[in-house]
N, C-alpha and C positions, 0 to 999 in steps of 0.2 A: 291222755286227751280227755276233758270233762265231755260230759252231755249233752252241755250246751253248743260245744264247738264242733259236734261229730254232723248236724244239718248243714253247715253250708257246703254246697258243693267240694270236694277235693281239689279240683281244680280254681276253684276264686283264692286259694290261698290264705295269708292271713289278715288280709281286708275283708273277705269275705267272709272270714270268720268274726270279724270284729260291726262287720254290718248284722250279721246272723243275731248277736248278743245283743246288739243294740233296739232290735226287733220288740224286747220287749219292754222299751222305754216308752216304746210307743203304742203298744199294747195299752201299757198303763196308762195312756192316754186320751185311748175309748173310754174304760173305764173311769177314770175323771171323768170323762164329760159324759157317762151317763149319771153320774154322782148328781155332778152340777143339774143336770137334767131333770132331774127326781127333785132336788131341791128348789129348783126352779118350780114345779110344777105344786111342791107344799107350801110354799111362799103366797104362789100368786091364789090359789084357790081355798088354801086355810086363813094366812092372816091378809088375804086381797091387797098383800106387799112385793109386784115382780121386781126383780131388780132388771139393771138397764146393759148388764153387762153376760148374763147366761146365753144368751143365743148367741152371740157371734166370738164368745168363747169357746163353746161347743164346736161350732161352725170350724174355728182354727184348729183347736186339738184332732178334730177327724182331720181336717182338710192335711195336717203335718203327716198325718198316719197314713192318708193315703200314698203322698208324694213319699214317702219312705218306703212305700210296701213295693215300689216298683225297683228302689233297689235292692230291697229285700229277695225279692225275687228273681232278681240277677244271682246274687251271691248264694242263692241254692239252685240254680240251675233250672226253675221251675217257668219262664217265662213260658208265652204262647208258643208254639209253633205246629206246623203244618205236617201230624206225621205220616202224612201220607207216601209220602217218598222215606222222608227219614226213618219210617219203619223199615222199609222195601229194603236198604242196604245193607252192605257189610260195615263192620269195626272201620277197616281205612276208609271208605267212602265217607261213611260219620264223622269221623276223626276231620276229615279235610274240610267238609260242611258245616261242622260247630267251630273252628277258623275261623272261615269265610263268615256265616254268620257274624262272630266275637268283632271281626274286624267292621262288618257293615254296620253294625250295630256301635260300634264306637265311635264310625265318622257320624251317623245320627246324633250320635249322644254328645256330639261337638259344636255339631251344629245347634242340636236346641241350646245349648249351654250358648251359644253364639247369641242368638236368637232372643232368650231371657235376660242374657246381661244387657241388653239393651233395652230389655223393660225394665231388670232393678236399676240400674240409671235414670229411668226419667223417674222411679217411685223411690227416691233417697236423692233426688238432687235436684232443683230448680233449674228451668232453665239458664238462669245466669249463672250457678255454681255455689246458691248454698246450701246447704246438708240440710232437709227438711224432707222428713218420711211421709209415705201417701200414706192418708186414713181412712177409716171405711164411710163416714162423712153421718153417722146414725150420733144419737144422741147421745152414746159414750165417749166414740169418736175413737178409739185403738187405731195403733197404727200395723192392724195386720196382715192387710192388701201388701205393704211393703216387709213385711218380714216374709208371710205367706211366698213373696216372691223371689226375697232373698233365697228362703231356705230350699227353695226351686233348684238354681239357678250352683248350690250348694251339692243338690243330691245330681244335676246330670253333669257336673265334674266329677262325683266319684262314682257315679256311672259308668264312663268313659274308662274312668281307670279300670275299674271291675272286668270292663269289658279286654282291654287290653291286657290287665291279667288271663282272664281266660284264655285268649287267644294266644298267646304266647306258652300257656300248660298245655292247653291242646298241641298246639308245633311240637312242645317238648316229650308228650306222650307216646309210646310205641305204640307204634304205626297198624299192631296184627291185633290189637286188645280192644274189645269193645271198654267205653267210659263206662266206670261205676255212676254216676250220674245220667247215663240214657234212661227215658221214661218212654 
């Protein structure tokens, strides 16, 4: 097993190992946009040449990093939770709780996917039905309102699956063993 595949959870599987690696695509994509950034910032104040397309490039590469990092944090088991109780118990009690969670957490993750498809629909289709992407309406004009919300709409389907991965390792997991993934 490489390096790279030993962070995601045991449990998310080989999605979650494949979201785990994919983490730092998007990494690289801070990066980019602090590049852009910096050059941005020698353009407009050494040759008083900005260009029209650095900020809401920027803007998009985080904004992707962000919407990514939420499944990122699915597939290594590190989302929020409350462990006030979830300290307090045993292996089986946990065992039944990170379930329970995997599964509430997945009808959410259907719902907002519910939810979004119905925003990437109006931001890629006019109301009459032709294929025309929503832009961000600035003097570039990029259309990354509508990817921004495609790639949405993208990460809480495989959300959902993530989650339903879990939730089904957990069931599969013995019953008496605390998870190598409890924090």
């Amino acid at each position: 097993m490489s390096e790279l595949s030993k962070r995601a959870a045991p449990e998310a599987g080989r999605l979650g190992r494949i979201i785990d690696r994919g983490g730092y695509v998007f990494a690289a994509g801070i990066v980019l946009a602090a590049c852009i950034l910096l050059l941005e910032v020698f353009l407009r104040y050494v040759f008083n040449s900005p260009t029209l397309w650095a900020h809401e490039t920027t803007t998009f590469l985080c904004g992707l990093a962000f919407l990514y990092g939420g499944l990122f944090s699915v597939s290594r088991n590190s989302h929020i939770r409350v462990v006030l109780i979830y300290d307090a118990i045993g292996p089986r009690a946990k065992r039944w709780l990170n379930v329970a969670i995997s599964i509430l957490s997945l009808i959410a993750s259907g719902f907002f996917a519910f939810a979004c498809w119905i925003m990437v629909t109006k931001s890629y289709w006019t109301p009459a039905g032709a294929f025309r992407m929503e832009t961000s309406g600035s003097a570039w004009n990029p259309p990354t309102p509508a990817l921004v919300k495609g790639f949405l709409f993208l990460i809480l389907i495989a959300m959902a699956i993530q989650f339903l991965i879990l939730a089904i390792n957990y069931l599969r997991a013995p019953a008496d063993r605390a998870l190598e993934t409890d924090a």
